[in-house]
C-alpha positions in Angstrom: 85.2 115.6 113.6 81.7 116.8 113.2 81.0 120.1 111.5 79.4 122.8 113.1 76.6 124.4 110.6 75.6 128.0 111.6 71.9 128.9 110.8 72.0 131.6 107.8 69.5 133.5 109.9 72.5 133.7 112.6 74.8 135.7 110.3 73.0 139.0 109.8 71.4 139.2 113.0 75.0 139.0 114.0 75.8 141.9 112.1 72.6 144.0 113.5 74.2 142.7 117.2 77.5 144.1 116.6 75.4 147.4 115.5 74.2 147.4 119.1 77.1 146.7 121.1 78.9 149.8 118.6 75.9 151.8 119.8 76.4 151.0 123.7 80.2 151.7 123.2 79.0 155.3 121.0 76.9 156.1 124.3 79.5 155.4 126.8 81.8 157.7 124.3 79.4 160.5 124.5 79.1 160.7 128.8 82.8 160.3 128.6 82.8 164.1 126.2 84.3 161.7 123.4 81.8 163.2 120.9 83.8 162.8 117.5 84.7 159.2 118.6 80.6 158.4 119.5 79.8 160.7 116.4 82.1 158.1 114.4 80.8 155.1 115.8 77.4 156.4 114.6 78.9 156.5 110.9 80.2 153.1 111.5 76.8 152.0 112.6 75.2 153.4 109.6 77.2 151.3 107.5 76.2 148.2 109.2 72.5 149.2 108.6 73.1 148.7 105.1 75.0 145.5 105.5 72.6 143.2 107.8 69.7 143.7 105.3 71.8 143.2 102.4 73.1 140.1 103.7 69.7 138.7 105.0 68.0 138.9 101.3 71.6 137.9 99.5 71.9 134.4 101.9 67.6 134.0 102.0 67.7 134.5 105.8 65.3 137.6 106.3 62.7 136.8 108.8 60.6 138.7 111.0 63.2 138.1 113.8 65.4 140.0 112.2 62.9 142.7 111.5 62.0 143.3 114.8 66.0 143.6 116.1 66.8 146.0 113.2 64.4 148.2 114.2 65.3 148.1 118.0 69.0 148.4 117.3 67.9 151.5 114.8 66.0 153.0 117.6 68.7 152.6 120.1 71.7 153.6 118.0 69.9 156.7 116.0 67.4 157.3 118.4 68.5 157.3 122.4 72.6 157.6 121.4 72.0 160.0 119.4 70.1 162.1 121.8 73.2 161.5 124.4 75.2 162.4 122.0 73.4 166.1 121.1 72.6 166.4 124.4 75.8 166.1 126.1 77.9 167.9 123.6 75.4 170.9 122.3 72.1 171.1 124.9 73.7 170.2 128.5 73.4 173.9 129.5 70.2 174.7 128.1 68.0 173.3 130.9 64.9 171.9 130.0 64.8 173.1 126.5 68.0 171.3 126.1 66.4 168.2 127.1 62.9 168.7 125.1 64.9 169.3 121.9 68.1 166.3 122.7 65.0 164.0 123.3 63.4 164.9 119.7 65.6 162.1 117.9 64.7 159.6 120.0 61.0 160.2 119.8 60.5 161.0 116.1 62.7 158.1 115.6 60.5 155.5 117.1 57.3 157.2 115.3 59.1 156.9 111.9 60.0 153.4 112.5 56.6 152.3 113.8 55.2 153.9 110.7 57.7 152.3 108.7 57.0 149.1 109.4 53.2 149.5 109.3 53.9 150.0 105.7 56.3 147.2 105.0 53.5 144.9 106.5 51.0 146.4 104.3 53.2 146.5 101.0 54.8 143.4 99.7 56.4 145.0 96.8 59.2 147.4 97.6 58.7 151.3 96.8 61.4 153.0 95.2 60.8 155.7 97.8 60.6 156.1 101.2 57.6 158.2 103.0 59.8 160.9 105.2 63.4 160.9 105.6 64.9 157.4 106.7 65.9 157.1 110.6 69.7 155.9 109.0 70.3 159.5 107.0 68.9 161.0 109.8 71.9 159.9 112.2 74.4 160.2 109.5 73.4 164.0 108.8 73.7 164.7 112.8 76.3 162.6 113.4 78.4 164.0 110.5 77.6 167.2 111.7 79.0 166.7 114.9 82.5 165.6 113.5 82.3 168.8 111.0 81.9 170.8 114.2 84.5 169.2 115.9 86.7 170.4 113.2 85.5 173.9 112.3 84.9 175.5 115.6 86.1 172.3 118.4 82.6 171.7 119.1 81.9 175.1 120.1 79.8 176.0 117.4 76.9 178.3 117.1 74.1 176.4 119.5 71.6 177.4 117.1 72.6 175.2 114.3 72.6 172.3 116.4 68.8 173.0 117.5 67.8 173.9 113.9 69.2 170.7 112.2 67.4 168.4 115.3 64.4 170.4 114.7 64.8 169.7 110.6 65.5 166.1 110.9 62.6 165.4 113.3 60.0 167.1 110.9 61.3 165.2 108.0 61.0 162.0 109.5 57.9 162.2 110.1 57.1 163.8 106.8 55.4 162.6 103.7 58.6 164.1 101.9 59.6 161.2 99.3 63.6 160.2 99.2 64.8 158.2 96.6 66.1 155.0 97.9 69.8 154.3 96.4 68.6 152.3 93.2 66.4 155.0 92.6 68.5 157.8 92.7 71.5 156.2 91.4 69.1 155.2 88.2 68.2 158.7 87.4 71.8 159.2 86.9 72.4 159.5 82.9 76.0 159.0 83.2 77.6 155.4 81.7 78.6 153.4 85.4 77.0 156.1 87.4 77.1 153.6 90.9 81.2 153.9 89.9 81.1 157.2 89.1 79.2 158.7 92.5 81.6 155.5 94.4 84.7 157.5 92.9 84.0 160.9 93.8 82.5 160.3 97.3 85.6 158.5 98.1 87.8 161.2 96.9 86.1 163.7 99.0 86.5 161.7 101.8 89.8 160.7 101.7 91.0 164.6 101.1 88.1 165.6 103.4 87.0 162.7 106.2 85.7 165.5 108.7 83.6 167.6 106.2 82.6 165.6 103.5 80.2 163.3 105.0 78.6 166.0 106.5 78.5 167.8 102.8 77.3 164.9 101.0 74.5 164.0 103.5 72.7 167.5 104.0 72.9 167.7 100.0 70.8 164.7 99.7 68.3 165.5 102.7 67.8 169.1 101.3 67.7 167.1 97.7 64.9 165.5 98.7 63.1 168.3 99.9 63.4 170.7 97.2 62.4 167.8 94.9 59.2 167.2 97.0 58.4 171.1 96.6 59.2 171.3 93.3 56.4 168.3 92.3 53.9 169.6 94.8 54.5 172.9 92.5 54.1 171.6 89.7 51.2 169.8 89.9 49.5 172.6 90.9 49.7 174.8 88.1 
């Protein structure tokens, strides 16, 4: 019997595939009222981000195919589901505000990732930082937050803090704020087996707290980022 040989090119665009179909299924979720469930699936999604480009440089399979349907699939699943998702479970009431500001991740989404790969053309060599706050820690902030809200106040939290996080996320997109990328950050760590040290404690927290600590960990790093970028800009003024 003949072998059948899968292209290595096949493997992590079928990882970036399964990212869509989990963002289709996160949509559906989110016109059904399932919010934690899409909210989840988001979280899931994020993961997967990290795994199809991983995967495409470890087997020598990254292509320009695959650049192109990461950054569709990122667009769809932390751009237009996320919108449903904020829309339908925070902004449904609000009219047209509600729609102008459930719109916004969709929108400074698609700028930040046509910006982003205008650079990776231009820049062969890898920076250790990205330009604005990535499209991936974006979701995962909003995302969390909508499973932290499902758990402190059943979704019915305080409608501002949904509008003011949106409104945060989409200016530090499209920012010039610098965020570490996770060799970078983990390197400034001058703790022996740092990666296991920061692995160990995240875990821990989310074991004993699935529901809050994603949420916790994420908007430490985006306001990390932020008050780092001040802090320089400070700096190297005086």
């Amino acid at each position: 019997m003949r072998s059948i040989r899968i292209p290595k090119f096949f493997i992590p665009s079928a990882v970036t595939a399964a990212s869509i179909l989990l963002g289709y299924l996160a949509i559906l979720s989110a016109l059904h009222d399932y919010f934690v469930t899409a909210a989840w699936l988001l979280l899931l999604i994020a993961l997967l981000d990290s795994v199809d480009g991983r995967l495409a440089r470890a087997l020598d399979a990254t292509s320009d195919f695959g650049a192109q349907l990461d950054s569709l699939a990122d667009l769809l699943n932390f751009g237009v589901a996320l919108s449903i998702l904020f829309y339908r479970a925070f902004f449904v009431d609000w009219g047209l505000i509600g729609m102008v500001l459930s719109f916004m991740p969709t929108l400074f989404s698609a700028l930040r990732l046509a910006r982003f790969n205008v650079e990776n053309e231009d820049n062969a060599v890898k920076a250790p930082y990205f330009t604005g706050l990535p499209t991936t820690l974006s979701a995962m902030l909003l995302a969390s937050f909508v499973i932290f809200a499902g758990e402190m106040w059943t979704l019915n939290a305080p409608h501002l803090i949904p509008a003011v996080l949106v409104l945060l996320v989409s200016f530090l997109m499209v920012s010039e704020v610098p965020y570490a990328t996770n060799a970078t950050l983990l390197s400034g760590l001058r703790v022996k087996n740092s990666k296991k040290v920061v692995a160990l404690i995240f875990l821990i927290s989310l074991l004993a707290l699935p529901a809050k600590a994603f949420f916790m960990w994420t908007i430490a790093f985006v306001l990390l980022g932020f008050v780092r970028s001040v802090y320089e800009t400070l700096t190297d003024r005086s």
